[in-house]
N, C-alpha and C positions, 0 to 999 in steps of 0.2 A: 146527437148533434149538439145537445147543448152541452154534452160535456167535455166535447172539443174546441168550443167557443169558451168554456173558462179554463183550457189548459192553455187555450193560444194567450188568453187574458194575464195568467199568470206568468208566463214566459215572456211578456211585456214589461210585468212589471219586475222582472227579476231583472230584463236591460236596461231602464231604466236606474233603478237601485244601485245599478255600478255604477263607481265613477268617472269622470269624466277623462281620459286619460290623453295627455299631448298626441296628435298624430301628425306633425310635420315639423321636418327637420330644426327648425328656428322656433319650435313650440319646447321640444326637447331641450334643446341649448337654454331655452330660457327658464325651464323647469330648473334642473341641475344647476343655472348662474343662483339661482335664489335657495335651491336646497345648501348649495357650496357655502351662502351669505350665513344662512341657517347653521350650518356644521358649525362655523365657523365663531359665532356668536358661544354657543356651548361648551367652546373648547375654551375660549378666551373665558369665559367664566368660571369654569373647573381651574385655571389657571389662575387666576386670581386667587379662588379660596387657597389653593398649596402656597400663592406667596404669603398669603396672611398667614397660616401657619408657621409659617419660618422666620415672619416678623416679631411674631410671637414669640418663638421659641430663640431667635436673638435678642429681645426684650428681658426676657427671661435670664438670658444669663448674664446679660448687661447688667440687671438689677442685683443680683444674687452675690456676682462678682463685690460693685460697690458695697454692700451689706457686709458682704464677708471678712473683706482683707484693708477697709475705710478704719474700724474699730477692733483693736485687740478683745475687746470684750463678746463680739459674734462669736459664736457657736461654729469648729466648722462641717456641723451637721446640717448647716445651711447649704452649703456645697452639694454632700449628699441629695438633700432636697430637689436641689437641681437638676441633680443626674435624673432622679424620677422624674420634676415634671416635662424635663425634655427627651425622656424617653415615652413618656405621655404622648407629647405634641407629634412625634416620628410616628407613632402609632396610627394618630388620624392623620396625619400626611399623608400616610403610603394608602389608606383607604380614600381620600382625596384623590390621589394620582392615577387609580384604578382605574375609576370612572373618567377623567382626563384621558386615561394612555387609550378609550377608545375612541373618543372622537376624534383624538388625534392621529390615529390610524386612519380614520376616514378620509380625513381633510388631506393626509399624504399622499392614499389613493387617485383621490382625484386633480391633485398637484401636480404629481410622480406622473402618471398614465393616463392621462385630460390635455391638462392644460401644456403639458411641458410636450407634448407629441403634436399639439396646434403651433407652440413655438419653434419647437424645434422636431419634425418628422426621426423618429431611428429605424430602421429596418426592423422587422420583427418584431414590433410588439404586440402584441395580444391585445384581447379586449376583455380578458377577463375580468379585470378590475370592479367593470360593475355589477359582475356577478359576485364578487366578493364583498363590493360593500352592500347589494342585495341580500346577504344572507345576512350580515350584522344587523343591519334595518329589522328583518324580521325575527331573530333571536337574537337577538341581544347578551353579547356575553361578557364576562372579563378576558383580556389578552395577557394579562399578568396576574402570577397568585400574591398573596399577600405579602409571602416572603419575599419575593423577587420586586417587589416596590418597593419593600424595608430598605434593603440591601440598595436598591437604585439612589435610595435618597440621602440614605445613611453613608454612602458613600463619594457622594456629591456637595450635599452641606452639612450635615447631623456630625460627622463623624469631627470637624473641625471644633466643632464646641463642644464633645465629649473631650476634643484633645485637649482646651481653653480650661475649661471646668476642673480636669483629672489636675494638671499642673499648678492650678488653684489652688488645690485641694493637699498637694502634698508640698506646698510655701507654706500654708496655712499653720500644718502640723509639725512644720519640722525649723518656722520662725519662730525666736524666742521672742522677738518685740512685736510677731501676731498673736503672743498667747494673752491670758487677761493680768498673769502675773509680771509684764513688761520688765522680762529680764534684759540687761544692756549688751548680752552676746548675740551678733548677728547672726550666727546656726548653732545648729544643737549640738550639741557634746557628744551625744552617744545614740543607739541605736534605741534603746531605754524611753528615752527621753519622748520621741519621737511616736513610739508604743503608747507611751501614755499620753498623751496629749490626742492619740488616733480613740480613747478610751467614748463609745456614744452609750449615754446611760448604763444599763449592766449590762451591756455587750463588750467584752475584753476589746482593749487596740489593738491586736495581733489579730483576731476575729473580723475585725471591721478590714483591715489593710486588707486580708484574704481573701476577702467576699469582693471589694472593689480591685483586687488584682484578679480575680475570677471573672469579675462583668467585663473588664476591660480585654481580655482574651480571649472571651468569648464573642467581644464587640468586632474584634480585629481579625479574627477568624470568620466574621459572616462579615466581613467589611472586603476581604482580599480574595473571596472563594469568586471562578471567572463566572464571568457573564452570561448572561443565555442570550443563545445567536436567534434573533428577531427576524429571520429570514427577509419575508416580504414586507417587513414595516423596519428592517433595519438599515434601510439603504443613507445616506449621508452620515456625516460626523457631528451635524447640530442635534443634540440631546439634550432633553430636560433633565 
């Protein structure tokens, strides 16, 4: 007897211990209006830190630029520099965007197949949706891998200031009135000329050109390779 009276006890407190979960239509609705407020806030925040990174990384070349091609006496290894720290900055972008492209997936969910079926009914829809963002809820995953953010963003804005930078970079080497020796011809004579002036410490100009003719083809190859079809979170044409 009594140890029916502490099983019913303990099955007590295990209903208890659950939470408390909406059970009528307008408790629901008001659940989802505030988890929607909730999504929404996290997305707009992840979205913020990606535009600081970009403000960044056009600060970045904003400065480098005036440094570079202001004084024939700059280095134009400064250029270079550039290209690193704004391929720095692309790095934590697309890890920034990761965590963005999930909430953003959610918040579409329940845009797409919520609220747009309250405004506007279509025949056939499903209700899957909130099975789908139930499973993100409780595993929590990426929807894009690293590469595939790279690529999102590097060819959205990144790729515009590698093109700023590179054309920078070859006025730099191939003006005589940006070298330190202020010759009064406005381009270089020969192809010579332009080799040595690309000369970064003891690494040959012909070396340096190669290396930065190799990043840029390699940039422009993972810039132009097509997209990946985003099924159920690719529907409209506004993309970040």
């Amino acid at each position: 007897m009594k140890m029916e009276e502490d099983r019913t006890s303990l099955v007590r407190e295990g209903e208890d211990a659950r939470p408390l979960l909406p059970s009528t239509p307008s408790e629901v609705t008001n659940t989802l209006i505030h988890y929607y407020r909730g999504e929404l806030g996290r997305m707009t925040s992840w979205r913020d830190r990606i535009d600081r990174t970009s403000n960044w990384a056009i600060t970045v070349v904003a400065a480098l630029l005036s440094v570079s091609l202001s004084t024939p006496t700059s280095h134009h290894g400064v250029l270079l520099f550039g290209m690193m720290l704004v391929t720095l900055l692309l790095m934590i972008e697309a890890r920034r965007y990761r965590f963005f492209d999930i909430y953003r997936a959610r918040i579409r969910q329940i845009e797409r197949c919520y609220f747009a079926e309250i405004l506007a009914p279509e025949a056939g829809a499903g209700g899957e949706w909130a099975m789908v963002v139930a499973r993100s809820l409780r595993k929590p995953r990426f929807l894009l891998s690293y590469q595939e953010a790279m690529h999102r963003r590097l060819k959205r804005n990144y790729g515009w200031m590698y093109f700023i930078l590179l054309l920078a970079w070859c006025l730099k080497i191939s003006t005589p009135k940006l070298q330190t020796e202020g010759m009064p011809a406005l381009q270089a004579q020969s192809w010579a000329y332009v080799i040595d002036n690309a000369v970064l410490g003891p690494v040959p100009g012909l070396a340096v050109i190669a290396i930065v003719v190799a990043f840029y083809l390699g940039m422009l190859g993972f810039a132009l390779r097509p997209d990946r079809d985003e099924g159920e979170f690719g529907h409209g044409e506004a993309h970040v």
